[in-house]
N, CA, C and O atoms as a GROMACS GRO file, in nm:
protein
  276
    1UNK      N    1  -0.357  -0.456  -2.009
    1UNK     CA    2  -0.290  -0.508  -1.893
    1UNK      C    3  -0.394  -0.569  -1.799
    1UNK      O    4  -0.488  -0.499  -1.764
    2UNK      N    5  -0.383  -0.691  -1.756
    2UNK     CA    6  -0.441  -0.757  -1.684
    2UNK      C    7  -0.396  -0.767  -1.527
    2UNK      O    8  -0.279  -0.788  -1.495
    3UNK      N    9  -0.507  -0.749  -1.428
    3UNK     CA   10  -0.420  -0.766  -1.268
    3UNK      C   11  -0.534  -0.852  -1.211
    3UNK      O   12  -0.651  -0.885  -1.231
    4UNK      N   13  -0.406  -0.875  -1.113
    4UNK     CA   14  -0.485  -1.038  -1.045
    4UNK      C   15  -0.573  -0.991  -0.908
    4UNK      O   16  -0.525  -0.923  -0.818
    5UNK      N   17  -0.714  -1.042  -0.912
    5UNK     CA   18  -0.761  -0.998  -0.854
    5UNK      C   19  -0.793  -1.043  -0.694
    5UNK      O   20  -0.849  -1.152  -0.683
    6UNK      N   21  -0.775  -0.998  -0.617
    6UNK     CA   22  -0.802  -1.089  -0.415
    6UNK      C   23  -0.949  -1.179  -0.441
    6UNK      O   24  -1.050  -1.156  -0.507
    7UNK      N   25  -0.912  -1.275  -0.368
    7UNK     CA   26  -1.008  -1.365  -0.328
    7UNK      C   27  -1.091  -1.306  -0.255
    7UNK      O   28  -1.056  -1.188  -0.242
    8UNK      N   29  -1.219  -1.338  -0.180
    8UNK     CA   30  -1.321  -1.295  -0.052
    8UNK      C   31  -1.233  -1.337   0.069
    8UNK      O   32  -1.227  -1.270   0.171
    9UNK      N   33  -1.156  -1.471   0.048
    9UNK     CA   34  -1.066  -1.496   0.204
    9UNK      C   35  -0.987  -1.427   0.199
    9UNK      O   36  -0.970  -1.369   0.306
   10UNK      N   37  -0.884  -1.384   0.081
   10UNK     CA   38  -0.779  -1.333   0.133
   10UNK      C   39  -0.855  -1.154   0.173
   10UNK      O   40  -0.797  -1.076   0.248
   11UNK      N   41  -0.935  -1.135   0.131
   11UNK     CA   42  -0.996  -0.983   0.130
   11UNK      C   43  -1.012  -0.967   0.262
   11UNK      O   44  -0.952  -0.878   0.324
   12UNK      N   45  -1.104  -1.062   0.324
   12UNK     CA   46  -1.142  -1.109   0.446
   12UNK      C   47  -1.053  -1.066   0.555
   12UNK      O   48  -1.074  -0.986   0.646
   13UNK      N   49  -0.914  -1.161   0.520
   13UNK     CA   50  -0.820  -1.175   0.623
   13UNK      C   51  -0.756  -1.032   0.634
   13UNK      O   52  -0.706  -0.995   0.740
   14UNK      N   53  -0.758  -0.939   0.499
   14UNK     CA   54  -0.669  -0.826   0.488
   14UNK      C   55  -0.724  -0.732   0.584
   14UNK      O   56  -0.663  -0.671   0.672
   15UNK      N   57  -0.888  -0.729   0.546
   15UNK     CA   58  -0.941  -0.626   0.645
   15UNK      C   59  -0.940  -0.652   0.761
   15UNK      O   60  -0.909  -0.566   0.843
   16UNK      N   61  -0.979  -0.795   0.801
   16UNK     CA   62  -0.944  -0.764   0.940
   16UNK      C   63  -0.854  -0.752   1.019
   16UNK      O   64  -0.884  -0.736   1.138
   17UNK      N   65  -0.717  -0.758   0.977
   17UNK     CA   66  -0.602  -0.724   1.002
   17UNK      C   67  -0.592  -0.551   1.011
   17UNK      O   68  -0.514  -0.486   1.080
   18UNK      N   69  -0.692  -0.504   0.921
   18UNK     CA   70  -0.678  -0.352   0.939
   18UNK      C   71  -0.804  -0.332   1.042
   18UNK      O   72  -0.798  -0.245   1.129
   19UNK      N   73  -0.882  -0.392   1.031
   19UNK     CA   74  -0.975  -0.357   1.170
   19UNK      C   75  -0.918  -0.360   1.303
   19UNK      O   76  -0.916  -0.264   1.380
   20UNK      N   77  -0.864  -0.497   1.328
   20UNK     CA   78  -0.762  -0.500   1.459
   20UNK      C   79  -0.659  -0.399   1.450
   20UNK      O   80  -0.628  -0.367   1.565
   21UNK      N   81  -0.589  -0.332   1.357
   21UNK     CA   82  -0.446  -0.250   1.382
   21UNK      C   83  -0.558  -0.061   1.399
   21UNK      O   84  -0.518   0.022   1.481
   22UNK      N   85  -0.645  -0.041   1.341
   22UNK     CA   86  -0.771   0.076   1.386
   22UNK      C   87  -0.810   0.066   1.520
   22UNK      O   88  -0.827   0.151   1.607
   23UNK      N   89  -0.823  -0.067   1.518
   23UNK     CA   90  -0.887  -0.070   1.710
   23UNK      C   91  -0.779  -0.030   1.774
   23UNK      O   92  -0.773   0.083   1.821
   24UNK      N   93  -0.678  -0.119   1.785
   24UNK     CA   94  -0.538  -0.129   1.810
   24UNK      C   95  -0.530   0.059   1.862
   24UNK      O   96  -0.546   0.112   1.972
   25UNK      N   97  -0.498   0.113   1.733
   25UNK     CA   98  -0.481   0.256   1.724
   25UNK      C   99  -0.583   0.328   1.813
   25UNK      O  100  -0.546   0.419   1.886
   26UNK      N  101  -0.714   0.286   1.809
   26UNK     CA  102  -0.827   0.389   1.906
   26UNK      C  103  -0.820   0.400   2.023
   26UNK      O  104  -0.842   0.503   2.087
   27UNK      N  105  -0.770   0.231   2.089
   27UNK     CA  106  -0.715   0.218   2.191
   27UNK      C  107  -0.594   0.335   2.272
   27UNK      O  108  -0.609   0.394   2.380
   28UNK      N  109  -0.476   0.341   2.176
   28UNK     CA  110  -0.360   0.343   2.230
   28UNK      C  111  -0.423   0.563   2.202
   28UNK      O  112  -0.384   0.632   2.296
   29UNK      N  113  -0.479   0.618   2.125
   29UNK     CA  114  -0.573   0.763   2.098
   29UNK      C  115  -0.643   0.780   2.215
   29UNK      O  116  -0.671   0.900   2.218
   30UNK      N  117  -0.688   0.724   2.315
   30UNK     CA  118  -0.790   0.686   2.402
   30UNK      C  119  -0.731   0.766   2.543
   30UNK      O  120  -0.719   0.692   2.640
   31UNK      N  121  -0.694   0.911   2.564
   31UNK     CA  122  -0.606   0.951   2.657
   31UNK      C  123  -0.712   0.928   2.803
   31UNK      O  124  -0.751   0.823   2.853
   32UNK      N  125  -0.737   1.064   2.843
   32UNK     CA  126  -0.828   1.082   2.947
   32UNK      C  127  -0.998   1.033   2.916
   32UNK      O  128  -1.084   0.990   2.992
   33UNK      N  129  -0.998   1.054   2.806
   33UNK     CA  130  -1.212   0.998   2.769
   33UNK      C  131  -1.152   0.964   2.614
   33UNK      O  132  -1.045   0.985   2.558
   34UNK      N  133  -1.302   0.889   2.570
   34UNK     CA  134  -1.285   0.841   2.467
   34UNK      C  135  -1.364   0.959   2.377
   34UNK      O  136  -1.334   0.954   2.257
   35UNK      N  137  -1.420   1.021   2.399
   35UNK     CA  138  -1.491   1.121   2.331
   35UNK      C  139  -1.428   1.230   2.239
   35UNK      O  140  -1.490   1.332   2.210
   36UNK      N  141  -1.282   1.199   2.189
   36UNK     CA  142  -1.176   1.250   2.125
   36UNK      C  143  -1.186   1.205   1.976
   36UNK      O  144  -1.203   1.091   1.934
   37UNK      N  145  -1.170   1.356   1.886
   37UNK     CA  146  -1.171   1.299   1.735
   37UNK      C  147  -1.062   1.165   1.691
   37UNK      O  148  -1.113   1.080   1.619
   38UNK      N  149  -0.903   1.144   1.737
   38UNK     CA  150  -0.929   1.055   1.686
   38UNK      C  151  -0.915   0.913   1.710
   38UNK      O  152  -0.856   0.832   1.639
   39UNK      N  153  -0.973   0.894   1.810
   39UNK     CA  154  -1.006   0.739   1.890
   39UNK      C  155  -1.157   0.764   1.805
   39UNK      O  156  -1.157   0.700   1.700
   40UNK      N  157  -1.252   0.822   1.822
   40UNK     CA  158  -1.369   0.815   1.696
   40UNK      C  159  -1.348   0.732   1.582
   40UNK      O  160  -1.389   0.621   1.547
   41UNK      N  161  -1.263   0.830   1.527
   41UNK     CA  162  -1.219   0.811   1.339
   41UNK      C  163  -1.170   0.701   1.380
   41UNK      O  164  -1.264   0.621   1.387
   42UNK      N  165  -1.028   0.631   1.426
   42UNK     CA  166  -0.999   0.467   1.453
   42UNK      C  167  -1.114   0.392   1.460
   42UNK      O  168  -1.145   0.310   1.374
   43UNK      N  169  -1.204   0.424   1.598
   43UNK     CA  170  -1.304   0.352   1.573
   43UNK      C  171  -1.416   0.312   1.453
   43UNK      O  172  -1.477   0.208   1.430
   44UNK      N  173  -1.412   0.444   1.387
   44UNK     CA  174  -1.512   0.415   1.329
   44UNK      C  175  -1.461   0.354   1.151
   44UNK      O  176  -1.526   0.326   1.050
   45UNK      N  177  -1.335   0.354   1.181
   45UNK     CA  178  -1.236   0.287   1.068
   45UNK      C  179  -1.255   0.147   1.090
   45UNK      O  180  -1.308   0.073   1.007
   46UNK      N  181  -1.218   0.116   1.185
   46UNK     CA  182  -1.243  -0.054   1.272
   46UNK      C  183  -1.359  -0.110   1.232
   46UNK      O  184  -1.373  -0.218   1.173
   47UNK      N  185  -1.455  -0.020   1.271
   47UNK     CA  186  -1.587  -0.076   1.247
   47UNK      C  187  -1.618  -0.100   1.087
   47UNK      O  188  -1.693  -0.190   1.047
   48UNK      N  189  -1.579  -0.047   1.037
   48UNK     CA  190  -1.605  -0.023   0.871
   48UNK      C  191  -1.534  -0.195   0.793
   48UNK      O  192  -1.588  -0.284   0.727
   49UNK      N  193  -1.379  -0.171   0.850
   49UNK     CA  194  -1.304  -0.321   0.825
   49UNK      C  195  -1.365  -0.419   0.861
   49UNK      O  196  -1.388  -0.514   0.786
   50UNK      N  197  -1.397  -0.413   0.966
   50UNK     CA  198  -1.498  -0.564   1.039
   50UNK      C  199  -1.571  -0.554   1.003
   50UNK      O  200  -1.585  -0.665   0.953
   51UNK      N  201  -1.707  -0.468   0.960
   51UNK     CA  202  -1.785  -0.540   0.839
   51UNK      C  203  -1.719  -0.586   0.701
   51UNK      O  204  -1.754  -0.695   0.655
   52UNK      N  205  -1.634  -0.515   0.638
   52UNK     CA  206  -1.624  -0.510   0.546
   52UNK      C  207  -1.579  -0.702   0.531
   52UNK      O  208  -1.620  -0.779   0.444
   53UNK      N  209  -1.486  -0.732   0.645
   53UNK     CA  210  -1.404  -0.845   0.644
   53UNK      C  211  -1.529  -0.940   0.676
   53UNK      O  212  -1.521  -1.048   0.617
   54UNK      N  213  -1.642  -0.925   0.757
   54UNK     CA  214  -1.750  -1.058   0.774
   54UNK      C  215  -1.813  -1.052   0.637
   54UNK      O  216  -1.865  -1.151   0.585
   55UNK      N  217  -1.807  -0.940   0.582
   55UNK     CA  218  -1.909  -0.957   0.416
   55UNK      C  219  -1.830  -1.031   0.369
   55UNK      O  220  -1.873  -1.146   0.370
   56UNK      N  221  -1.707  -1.021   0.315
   56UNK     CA  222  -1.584  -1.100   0.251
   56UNK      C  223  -1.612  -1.281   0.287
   56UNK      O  224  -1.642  -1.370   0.207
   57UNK      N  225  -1.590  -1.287   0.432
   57UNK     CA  226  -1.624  -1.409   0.482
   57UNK      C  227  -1.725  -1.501   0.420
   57UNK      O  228  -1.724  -1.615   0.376
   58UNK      N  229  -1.831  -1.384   0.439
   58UNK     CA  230  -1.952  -1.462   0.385
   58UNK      C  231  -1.974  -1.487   0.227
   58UNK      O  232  -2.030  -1.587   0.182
   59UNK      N  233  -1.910  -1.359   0.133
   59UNK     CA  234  -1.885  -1.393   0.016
   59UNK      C  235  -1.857  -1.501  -0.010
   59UNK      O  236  -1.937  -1.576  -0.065
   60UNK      N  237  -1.710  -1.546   0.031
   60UNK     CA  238  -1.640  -1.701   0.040
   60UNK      C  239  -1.730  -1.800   0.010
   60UNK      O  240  -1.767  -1.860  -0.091
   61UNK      N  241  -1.768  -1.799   0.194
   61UNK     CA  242  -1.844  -1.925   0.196
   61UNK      C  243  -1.929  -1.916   0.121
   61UNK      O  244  -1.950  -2.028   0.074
   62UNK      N  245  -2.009  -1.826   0.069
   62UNK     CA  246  -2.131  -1.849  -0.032
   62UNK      C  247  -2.055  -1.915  -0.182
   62UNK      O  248  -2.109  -2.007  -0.243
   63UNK      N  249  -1.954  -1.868  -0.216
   63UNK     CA  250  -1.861  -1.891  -0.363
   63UNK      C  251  -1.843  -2.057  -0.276
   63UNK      O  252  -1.928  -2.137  -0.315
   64UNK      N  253  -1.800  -2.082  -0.227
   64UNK     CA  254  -1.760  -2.235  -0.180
   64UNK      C  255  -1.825  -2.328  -0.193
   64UNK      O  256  -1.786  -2.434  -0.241
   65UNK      N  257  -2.003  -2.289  -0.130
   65UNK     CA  258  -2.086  -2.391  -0.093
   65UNK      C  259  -2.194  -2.380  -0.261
   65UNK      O  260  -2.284  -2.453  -0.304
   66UNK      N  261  -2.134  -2.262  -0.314
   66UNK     CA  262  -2.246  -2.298  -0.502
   66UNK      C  263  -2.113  -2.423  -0.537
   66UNK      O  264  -2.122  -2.545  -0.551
   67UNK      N  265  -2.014  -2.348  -0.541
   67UNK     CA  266  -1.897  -2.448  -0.649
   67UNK      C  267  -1.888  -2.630  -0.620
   67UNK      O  268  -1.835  -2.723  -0.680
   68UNK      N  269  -1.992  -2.616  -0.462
   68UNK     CA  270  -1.967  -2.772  -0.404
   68UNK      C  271  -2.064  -2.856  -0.524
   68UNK      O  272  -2.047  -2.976  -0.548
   69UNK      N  273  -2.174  -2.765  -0.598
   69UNK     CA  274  -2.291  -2.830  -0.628
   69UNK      C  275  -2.268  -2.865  -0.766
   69UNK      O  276  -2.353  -2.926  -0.830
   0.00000   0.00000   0.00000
């Protein structure tokens, strides 16, 4: 069985859609201080997607700018 595998853009776009909805979440976790387990864990979920989604990015463009040559 064969499965179809995500692009770097669409990978890209997925995570950071989950980075923004983690922030989103750390935000709305965020009662009296931020120093709460889980506005942390959101955050540190967020942070993980947004790299994960600029590596993706850059994957892309790197796959884009060989295939131009």
């Amino acid at each position: 069985m064969q499965y179809m595998r995500m692009s770097p853009k669409a990978s890209a776009i997925f995570y950071f859609v989950f980075g923004s909805l983690f922030f989103y979440l750390a935000i709305l976790a965020a009662e009296t201080t931020i120093w709460n387990f889980k506005t942390i864990l959101f955050a540190v979920f967020a942070t993980l997607d947004f790299g994960l989604s600029f590596r993706m990015l850059k994957t892309h463009l790197y796959l884009k700018k060989k295939n131009k040559k």
